[in-house]
C-alpha positions as a Markdown table, in Angstrom:
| # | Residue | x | y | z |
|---|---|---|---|---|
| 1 | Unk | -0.6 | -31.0 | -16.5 |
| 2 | Unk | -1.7 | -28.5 | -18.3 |
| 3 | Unk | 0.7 | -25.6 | -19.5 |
| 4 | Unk | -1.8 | -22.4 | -20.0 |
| 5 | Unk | -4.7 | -21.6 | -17.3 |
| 6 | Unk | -6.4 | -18.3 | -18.3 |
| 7 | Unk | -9.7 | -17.6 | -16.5 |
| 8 | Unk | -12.6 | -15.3 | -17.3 |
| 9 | Unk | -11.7 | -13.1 | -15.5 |
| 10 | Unk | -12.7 | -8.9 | -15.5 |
| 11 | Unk | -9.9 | -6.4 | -14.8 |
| 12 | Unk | -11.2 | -3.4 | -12.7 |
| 13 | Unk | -9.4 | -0.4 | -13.2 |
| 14 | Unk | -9.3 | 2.3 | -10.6 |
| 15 | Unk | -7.3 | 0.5 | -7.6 |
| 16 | Unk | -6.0 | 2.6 | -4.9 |
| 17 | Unk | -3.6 | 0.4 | -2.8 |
| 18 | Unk | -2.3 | -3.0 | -4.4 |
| 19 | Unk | -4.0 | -5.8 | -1.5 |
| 20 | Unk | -7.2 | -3.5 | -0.8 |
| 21 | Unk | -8.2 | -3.3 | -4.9 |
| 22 | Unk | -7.0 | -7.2 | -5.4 |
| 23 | Unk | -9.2 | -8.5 | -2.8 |
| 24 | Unk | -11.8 | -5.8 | -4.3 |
| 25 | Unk | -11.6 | -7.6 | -7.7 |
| 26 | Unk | -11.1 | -11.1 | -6.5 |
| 27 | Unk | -14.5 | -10.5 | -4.6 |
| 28 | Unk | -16.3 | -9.0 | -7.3 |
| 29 | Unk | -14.8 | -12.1 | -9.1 |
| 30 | Unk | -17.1 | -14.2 | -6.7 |
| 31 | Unk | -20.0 | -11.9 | -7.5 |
| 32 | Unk | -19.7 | -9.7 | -4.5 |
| 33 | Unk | -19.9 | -6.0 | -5.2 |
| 34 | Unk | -18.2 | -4.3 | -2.2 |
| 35 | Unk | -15.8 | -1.0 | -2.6 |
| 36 | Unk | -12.3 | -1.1 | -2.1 |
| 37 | Unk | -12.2 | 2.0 | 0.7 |
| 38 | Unk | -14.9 | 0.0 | 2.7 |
| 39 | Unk | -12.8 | -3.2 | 2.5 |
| 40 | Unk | -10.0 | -0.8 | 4.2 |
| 41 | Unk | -12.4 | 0.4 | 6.7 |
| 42 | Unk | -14.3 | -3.0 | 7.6 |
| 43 | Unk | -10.7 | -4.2 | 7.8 |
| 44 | Unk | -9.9 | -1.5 | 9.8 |
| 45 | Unk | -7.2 | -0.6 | 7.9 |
| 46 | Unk | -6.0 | 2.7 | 8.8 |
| 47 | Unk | -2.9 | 2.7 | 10.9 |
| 48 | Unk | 0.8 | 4.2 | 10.9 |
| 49 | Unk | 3.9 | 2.5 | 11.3 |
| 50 | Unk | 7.1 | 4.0 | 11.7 |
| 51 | Unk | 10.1 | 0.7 | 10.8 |
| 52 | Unk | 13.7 | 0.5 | 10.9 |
| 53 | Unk | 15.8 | -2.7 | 10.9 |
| 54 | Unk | 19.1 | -3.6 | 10.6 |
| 55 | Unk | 18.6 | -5.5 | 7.6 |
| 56 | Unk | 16.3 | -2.8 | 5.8 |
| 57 | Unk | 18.2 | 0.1 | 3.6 |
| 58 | Unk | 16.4 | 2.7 | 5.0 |
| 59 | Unk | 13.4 | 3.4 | 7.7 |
| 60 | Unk | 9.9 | 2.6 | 6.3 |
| 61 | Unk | 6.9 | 5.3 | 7.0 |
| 62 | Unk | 3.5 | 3.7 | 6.0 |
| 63 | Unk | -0.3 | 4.1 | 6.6 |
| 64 | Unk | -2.0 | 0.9 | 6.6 |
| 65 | Unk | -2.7 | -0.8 | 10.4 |
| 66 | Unk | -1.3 | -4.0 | 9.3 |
| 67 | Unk | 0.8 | -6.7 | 10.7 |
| 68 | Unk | 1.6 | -10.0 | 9.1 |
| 69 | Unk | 0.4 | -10.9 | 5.4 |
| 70 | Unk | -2.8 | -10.9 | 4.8 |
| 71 | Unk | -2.8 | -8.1 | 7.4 |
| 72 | Unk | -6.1 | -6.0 | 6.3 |
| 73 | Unk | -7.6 | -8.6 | 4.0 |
| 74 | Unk | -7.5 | -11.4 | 6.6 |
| 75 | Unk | -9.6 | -9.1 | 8.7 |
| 76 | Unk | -11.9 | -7.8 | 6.0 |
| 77 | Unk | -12.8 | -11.5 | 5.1 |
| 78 | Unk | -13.3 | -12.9 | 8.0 |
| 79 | Unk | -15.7 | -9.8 | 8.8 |
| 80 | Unk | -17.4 | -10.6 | 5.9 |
| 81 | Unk | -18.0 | -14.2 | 6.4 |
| 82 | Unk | -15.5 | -15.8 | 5.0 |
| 83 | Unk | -12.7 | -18.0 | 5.1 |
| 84 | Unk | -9.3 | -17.3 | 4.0 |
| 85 | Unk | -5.5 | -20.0 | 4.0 |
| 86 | Unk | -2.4 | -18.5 | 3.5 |
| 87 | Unk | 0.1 | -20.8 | 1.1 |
| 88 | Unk | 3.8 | -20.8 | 1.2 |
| 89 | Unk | 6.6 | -22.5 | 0.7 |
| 90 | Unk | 10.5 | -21.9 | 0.7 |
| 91 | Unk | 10.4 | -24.1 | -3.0 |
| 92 | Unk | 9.5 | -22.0 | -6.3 |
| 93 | Unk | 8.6 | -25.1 | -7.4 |
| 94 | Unk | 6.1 | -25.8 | -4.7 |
| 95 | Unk | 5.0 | -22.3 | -5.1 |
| 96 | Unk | 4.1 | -22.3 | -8.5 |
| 97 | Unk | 2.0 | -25.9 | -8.1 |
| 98 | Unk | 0.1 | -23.4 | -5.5 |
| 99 | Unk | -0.1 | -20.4 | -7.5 |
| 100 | Unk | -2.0 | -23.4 | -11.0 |
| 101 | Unk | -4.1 | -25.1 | -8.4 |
| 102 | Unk | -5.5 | -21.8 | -7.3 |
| 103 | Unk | -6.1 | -20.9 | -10.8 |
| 104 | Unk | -7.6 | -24.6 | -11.8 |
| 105 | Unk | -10.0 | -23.6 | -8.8 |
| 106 | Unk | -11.6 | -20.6 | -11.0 |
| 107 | Unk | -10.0 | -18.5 | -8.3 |
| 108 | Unk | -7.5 | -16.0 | -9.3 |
| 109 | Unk | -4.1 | -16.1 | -7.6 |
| 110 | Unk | -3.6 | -13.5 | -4.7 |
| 111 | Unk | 0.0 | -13.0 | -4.5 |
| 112 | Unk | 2.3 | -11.5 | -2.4 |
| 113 | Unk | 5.3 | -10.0 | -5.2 |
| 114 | Unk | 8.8 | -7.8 | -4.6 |
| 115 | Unk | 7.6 | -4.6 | -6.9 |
| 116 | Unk | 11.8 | -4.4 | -6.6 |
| 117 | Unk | 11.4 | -7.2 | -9.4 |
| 118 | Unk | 8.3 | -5.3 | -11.3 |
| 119 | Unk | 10.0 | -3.2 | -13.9 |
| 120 | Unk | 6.8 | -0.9 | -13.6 |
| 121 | Unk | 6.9 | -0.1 | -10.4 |
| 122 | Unk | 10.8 | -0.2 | -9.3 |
| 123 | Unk | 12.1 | 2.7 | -7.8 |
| 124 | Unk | 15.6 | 2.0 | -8.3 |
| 125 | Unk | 18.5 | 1.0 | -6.3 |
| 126 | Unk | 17.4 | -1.5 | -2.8 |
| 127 | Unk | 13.6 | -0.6 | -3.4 |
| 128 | Unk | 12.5 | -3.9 | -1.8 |
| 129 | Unk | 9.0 | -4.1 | -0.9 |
| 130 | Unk | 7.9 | -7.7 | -0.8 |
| 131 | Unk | 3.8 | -7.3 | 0.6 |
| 132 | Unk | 3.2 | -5.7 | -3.0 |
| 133 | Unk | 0.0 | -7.8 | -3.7 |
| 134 | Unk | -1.5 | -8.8 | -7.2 |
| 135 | Unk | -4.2 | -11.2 | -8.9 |
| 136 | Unk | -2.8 | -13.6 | -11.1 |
| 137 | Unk | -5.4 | -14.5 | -13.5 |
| 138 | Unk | -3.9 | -17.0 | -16.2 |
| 139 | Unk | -0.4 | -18.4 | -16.8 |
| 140 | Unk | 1.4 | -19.9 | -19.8 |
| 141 | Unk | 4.1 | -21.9 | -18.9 |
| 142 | Unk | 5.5 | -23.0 | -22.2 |
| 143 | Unk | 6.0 | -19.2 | -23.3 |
| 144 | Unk | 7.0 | -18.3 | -20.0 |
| 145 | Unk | 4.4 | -15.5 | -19.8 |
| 146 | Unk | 1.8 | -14.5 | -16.5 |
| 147 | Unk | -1.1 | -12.1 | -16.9 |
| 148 | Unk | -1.6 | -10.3 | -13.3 |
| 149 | Unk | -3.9 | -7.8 | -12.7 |
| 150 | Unk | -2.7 | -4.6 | -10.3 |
| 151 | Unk | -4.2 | -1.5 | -9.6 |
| 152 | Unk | -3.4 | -0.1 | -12.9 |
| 153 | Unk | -5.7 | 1.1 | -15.8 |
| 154 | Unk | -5.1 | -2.3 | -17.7 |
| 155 | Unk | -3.9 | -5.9 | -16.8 |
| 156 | Unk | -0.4 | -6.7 | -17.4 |
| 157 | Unk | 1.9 | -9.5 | -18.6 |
| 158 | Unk | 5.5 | -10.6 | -17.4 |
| 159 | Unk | 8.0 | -13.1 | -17.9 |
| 160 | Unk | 7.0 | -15.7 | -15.3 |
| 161 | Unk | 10.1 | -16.2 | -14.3 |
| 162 | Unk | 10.0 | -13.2 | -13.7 |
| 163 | Unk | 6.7 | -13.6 | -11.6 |
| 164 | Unk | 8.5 | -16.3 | -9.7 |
| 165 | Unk | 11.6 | -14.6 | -8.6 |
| 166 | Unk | 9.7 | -11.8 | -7.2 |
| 167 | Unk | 7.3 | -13.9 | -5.4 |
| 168 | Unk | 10.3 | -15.9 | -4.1 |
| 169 | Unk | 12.3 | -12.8 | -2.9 |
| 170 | Unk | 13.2 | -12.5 | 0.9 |
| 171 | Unk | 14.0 | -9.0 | 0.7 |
| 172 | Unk | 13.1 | -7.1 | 3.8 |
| 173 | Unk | 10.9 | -5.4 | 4.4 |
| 174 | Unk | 7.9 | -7.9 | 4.4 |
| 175 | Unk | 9.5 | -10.3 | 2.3 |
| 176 | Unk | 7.0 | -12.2 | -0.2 |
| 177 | Unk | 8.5 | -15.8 | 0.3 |
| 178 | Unk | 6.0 | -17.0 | -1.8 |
| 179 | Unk | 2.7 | -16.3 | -0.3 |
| 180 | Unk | -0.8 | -16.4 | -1.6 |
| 181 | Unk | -4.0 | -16.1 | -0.3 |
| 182 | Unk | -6.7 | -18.4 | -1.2 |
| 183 | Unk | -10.0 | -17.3 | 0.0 |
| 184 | Unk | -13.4 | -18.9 | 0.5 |
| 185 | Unk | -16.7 | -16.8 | 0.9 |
| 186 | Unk | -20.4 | -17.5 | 1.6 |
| 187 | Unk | -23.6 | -16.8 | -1.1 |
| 188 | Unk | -24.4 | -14.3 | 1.6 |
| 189 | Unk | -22.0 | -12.2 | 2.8 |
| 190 | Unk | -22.7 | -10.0 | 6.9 |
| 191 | Unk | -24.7 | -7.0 | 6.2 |
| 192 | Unk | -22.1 | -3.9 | 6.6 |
| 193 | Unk | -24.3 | -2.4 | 8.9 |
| 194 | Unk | -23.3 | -5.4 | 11.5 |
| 195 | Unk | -19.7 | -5.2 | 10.8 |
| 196 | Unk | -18.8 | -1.2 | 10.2 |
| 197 | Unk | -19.0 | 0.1 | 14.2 |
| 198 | Unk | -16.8 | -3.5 | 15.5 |
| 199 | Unk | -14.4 | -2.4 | 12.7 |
| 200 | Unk | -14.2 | 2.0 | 13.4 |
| 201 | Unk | -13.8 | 1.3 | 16.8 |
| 202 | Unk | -10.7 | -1.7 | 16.6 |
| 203 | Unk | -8.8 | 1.0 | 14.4 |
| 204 | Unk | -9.6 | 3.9 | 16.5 |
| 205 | Unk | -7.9 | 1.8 | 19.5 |
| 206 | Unk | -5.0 | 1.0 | 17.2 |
| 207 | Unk | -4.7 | 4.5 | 16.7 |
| 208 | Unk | -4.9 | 5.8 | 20.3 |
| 209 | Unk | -3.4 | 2.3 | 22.2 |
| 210 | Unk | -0.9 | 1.6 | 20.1 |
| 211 | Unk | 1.0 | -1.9 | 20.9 |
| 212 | Unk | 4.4 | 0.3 | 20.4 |
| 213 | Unk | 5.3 | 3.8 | 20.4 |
| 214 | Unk | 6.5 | 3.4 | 16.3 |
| 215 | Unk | 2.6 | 2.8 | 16.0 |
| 216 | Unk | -0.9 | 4.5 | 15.8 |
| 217 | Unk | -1.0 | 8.4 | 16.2 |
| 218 | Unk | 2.3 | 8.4 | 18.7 |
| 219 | Unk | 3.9 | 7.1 | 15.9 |
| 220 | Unk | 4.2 | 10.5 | 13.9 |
| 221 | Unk | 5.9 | 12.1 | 17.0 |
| 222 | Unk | 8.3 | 9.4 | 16.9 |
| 223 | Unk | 9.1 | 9.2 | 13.5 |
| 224 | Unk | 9.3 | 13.4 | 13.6 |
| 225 | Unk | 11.9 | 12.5 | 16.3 |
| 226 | Unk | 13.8 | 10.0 | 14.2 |
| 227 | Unk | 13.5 | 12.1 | 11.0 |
| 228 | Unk | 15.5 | 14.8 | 12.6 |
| 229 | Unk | 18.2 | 12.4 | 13.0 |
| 230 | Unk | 18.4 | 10.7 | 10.0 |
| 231 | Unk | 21.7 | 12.4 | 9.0 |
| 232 | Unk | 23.0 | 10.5 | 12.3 |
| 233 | Unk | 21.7 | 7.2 | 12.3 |
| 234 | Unk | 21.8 | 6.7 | 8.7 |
| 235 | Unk | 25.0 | 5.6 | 7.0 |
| 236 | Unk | 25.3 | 8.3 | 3.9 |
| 237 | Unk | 23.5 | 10.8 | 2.4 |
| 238 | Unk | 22.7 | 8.1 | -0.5 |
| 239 | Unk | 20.5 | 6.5 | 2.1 |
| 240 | Unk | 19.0 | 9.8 | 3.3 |
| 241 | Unk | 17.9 | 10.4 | -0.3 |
| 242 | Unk | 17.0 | 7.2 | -0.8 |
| 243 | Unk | 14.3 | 7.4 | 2.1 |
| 244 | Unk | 12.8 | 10.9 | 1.5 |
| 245 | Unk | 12.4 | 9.1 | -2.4 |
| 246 | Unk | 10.8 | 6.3 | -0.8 |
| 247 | Unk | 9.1 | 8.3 | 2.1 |
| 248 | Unk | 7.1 | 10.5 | -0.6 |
| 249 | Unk | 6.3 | 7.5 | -2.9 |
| 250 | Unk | 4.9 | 5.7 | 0.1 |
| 251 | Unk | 2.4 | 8.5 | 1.4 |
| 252 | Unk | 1.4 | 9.5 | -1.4 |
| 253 | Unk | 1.8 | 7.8 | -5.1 |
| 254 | Unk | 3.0 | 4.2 | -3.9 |
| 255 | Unk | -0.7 | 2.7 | -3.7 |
| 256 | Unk | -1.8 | 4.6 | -0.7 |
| 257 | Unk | -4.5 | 6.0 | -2.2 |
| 258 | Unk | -3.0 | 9.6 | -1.5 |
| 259 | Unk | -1.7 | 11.1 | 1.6 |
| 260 | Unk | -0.9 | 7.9 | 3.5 |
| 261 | Unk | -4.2 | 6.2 | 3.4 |
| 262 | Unk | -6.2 | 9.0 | 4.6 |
| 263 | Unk | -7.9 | 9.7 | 1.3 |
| 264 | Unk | -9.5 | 6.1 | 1.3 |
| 265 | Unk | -10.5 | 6.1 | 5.0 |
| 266 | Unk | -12.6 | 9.2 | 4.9 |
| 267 | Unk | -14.2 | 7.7 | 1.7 |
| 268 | Unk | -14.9 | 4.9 | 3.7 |
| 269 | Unk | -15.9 | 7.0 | 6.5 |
| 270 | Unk | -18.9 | 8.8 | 4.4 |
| 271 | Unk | -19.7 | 5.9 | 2.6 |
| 272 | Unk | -20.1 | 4.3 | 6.2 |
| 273 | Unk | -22.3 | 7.0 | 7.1 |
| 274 | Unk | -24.7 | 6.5 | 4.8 |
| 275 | Unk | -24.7 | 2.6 | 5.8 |
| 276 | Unk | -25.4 | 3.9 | 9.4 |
| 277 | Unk | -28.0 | 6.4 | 8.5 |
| 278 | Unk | -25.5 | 8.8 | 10.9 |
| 279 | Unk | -24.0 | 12.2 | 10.0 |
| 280 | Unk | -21.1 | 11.7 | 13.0 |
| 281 | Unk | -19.4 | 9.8 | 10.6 |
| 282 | Unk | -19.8 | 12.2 | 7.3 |
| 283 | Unk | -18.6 | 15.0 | 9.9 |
| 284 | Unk | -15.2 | 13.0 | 10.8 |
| 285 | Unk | -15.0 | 12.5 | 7.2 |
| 286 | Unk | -14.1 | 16.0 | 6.6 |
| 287 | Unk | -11.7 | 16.2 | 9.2 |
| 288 | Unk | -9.9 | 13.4 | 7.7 |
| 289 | Unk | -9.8 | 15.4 | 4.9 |
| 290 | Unk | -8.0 | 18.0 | 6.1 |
| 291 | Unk | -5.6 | 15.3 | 7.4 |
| 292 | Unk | -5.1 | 14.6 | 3.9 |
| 293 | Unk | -4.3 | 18.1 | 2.9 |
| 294 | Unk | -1.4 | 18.1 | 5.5 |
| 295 | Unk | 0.2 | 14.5 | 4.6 |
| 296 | Unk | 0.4 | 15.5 | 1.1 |
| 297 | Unk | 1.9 | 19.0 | 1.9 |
| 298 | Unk | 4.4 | 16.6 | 4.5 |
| 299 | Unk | 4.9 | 14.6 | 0.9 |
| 300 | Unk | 5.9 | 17.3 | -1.1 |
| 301 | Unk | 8.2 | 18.9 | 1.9 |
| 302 | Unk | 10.2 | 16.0 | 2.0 |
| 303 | Unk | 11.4 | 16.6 | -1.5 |
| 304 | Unk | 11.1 | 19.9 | -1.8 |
| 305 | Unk | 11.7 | 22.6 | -4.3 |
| 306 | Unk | 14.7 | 23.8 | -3.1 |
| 307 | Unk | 16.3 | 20.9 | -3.6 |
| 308 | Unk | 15.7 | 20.7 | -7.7 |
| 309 | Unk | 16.5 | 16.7 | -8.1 |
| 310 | Unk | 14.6 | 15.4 | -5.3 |
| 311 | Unk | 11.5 | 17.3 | -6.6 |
| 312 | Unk | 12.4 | 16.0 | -10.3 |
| 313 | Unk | 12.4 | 12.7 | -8.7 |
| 314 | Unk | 8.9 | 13.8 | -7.2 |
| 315 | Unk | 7.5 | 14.8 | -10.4 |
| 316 | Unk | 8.5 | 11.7 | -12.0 |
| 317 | Unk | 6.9 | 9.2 | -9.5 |
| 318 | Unk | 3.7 | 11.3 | -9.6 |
| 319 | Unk | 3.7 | 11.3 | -13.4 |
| 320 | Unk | 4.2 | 7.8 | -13.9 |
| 321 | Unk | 1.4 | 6.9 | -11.2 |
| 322 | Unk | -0.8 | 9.1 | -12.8 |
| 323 | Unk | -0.2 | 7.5 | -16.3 |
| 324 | Unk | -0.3 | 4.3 | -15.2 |
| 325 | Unk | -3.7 | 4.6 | -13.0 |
| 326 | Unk | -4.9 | 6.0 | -16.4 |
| 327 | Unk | -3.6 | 4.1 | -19.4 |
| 328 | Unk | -2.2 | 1.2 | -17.9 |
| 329 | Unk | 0.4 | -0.4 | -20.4 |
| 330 | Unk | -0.3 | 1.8 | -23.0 |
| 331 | Unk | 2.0 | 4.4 | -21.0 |
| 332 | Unk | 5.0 | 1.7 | -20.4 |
| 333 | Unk | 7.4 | 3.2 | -22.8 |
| 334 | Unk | 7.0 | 6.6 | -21.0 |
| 335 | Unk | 7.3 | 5.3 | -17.9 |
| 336 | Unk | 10.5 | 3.5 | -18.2 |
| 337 | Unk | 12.1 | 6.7 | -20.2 |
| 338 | Unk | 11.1 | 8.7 | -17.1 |
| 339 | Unk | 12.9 | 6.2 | -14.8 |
| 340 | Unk | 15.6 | 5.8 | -16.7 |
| 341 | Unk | 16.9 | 9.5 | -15.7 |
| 342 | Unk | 16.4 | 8.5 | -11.5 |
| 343 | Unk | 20.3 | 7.3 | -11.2 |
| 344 | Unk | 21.6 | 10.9 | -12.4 |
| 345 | Unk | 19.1 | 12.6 | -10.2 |
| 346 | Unk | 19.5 | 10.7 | -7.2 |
| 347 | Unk | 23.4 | 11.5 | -7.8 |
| 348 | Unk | 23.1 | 15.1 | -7.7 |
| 349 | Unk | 20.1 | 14.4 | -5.3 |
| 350 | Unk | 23.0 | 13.1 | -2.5 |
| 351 | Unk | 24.9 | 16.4 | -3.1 |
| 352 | Unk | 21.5 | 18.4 | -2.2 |
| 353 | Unk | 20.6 | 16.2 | 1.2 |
| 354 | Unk | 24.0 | 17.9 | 3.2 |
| 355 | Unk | 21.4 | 20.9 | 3.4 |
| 356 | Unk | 18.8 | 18.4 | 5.2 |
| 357 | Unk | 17.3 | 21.2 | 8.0 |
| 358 | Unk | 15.5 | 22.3 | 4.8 |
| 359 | Unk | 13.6 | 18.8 | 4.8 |
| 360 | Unk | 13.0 | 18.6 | 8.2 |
| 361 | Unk | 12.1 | 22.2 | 9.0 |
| 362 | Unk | 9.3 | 21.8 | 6.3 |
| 363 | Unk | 7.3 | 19.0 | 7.9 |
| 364 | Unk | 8.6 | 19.2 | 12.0 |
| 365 | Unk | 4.9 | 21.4 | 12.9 |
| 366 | Unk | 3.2 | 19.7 | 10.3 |
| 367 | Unk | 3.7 | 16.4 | 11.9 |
| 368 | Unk | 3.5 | 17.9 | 15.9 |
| 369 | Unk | -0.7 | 19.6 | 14.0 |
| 370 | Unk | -1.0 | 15.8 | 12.3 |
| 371 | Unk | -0.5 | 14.3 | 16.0 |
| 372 | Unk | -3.0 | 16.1 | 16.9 |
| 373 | Unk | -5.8 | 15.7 | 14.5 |
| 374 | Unk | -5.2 | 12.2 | 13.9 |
| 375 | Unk | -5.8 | 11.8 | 17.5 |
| 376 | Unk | -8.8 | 14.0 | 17.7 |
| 377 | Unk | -10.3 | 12.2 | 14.6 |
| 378 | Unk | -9.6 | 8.9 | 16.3 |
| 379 | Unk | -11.2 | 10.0 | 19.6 |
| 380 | Unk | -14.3 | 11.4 | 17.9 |
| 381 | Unk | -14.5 | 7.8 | 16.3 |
| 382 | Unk | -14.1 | 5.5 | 19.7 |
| 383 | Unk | -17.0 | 7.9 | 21.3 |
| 384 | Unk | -19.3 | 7.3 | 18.5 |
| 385 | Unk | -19.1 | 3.7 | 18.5 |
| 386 | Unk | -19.8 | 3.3 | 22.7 |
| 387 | Unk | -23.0 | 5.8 | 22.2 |
């Protein structure tokens, strides 16, 4: 058995969300060559999801239509093609024969990891997140070291230990419970031009038939109903920090791409277009991009300026993404001196959240307009794929 695996493998910098770019570079791996936005939109990947659960520290907002692990990818595969196997097992031990077969396969490791147990990308306190994907490209077991590959400027190495623990978490929400993907793809993959109307017009049904209110476009009305009430239903004002933190991070700096997914689809939209040979698409594009401009204003209202910590707190998160997407590990010192001042300014941050009309007053007619336009977008969509 042997103790180190490290394959030839080609980091690509540049990822937006964390399973869209690892299934990007574990295709181009392959010798595929397909963008990460039009995995997300051949996976019809654009969604909303309002979650809260008892066993969850605070409500989860995200972006991506998803479902069970591989959510997006699954789709996006089989699209394509190919075949995909999901492997997991309650036994690290088990796992990690999983995770060294994959790799003696020539296949990098698509893993499912709690970025609560990735020093470079915890947010402090119960940030559990256990659908965080990576590509584990080589292993040394001896030295107890893994080399993944995120979405980051440059590949990375942790204690895999480490590795294991967060792969083994069962954290909600999404807990990882040690699950990989193993994936299986033909010489020829289905031209994009078969594929890319199937896929706009599944997500623009998700969008306007949601299978639950917390979903699709009637989602952001509920949310905007539950948001007002988050200084009823949640326990302290530690939590209510604690979820505007987490609620920023998510739209906009915690591998969405920017503004909740929005910012990749509309790529994917005019990138589509050109596919197509049809200017519909380019012209949804740009309303999508005015979507964008409002999640990200809805982002930076959450924490706003008025309430000086939680906008530190802001500026940190958006300074450490940005130095990570560019230097990688080069900028690991920095980042962990930024995050090292979080506990104080979440602290004072609970003070500032008795004052929470300010929050919600900021984004209540920014969500009622993003209703609105999400809807209109998706509507425009479902009528240009039955033409």
């Amino acid at each position: 058995m042997s103790e180190k695996i490290m394959l030839d493998f080609k980091h690509l910098p540049g990822g937006k969300n964390c399973m869209t770019s690892s299934l990007w570079k574990l295709l181009n791996h392959m010798g595929h060559k397909i963008s990460e936005e039009m995995l997300v939109g051949i996976g019809s990947g654009l969604g909303f999801i309002y979650w809260k659960m008892k066993q969850m520290p605070s409500p989860f907002v995200g972006g991506m239509n998803g479902g069970k692990f591989p959510t997006i990818l699954g789709l996006a595969v089989d699209r394509l093609g190919g075949e995909w196997k999901v492997l997991k097992s309650s036994s690290v031990k088990k796992a990690q024969v999983h995770l060294r077969e994959t790799l003696e396969s020539n296949q990098p490791a698509l893993v499912c990891a709690d970025l609560g147990f990735l020093d470079y990308l915890s947010l402090g306190g119960d940030d559990h997140f256990g659908m965080h994907t990576i590509l584990v490209y080589g292993i040394n077991e001896k030295d107890d070291v893994a080399f993944i590959s995120d979405r980051f400027a440059t590949p990375l190495t942790i204690p895999l230990t480490r590795l294991q623990k967060a792969r083994a978490s069962d954290y909600h929400p999404f807990p990882a419970k040690n699950k990989l993907m193993y994936i299986s793809m033909p010489d020829v993959l289905v031209p994009l031009e078969k594929i890319i109307p199937s896929a706009i017009a599944a997500n623009a049904d998700f969008m306007i038939n949601p299978p639950i209110s917390n979903m699709g476009a009637k989602g952001i009305l509920k949310w905007k109903g539950e948001l007002q009430k988050y200084p009823k239903i949640l326990p302290n004002n530690q939590i209510i920090a604690q979820a505007l933190i987490e609620h920023f991070v998510y739209i906009e700096v915690g591998g969405s791409g920017g503004s909740l997914f929005r910012r990749m689809y509309s790529h994917f939209l005019k990138e589509a277009s050109k596919v197509m040979n049809d200017s519909e698409l380019q012209k949804v594009s740009v309303l999508y991009d005015s979507i964008c401009e409002d999640w990200s204003t809805v982002a930076i209202n959450l924490t706003p300026e008025e309430m000086p910590s939680l906008a530190r707190i802001r500026e940190i998160y958006v300074q450490n993404n940005e130095d990570m997407e560019q230097r990688g590990t080069k900028a690991l010192d920095k980042v962990r001196d930024r995050l090292s001042d979080i506990p104080i300014l979440t602290t004072q941050a609970i003070k500032e959240v008795e004052q929470f009309d300010i929050v919600f007053n900021g984004v209540s007619d920014l969500l009622a307009e993003l209703y609105n336009k999400e809807t209109e977008a998706a509507e425009r969509l479902a009528t240009w794929t039955r033409v």
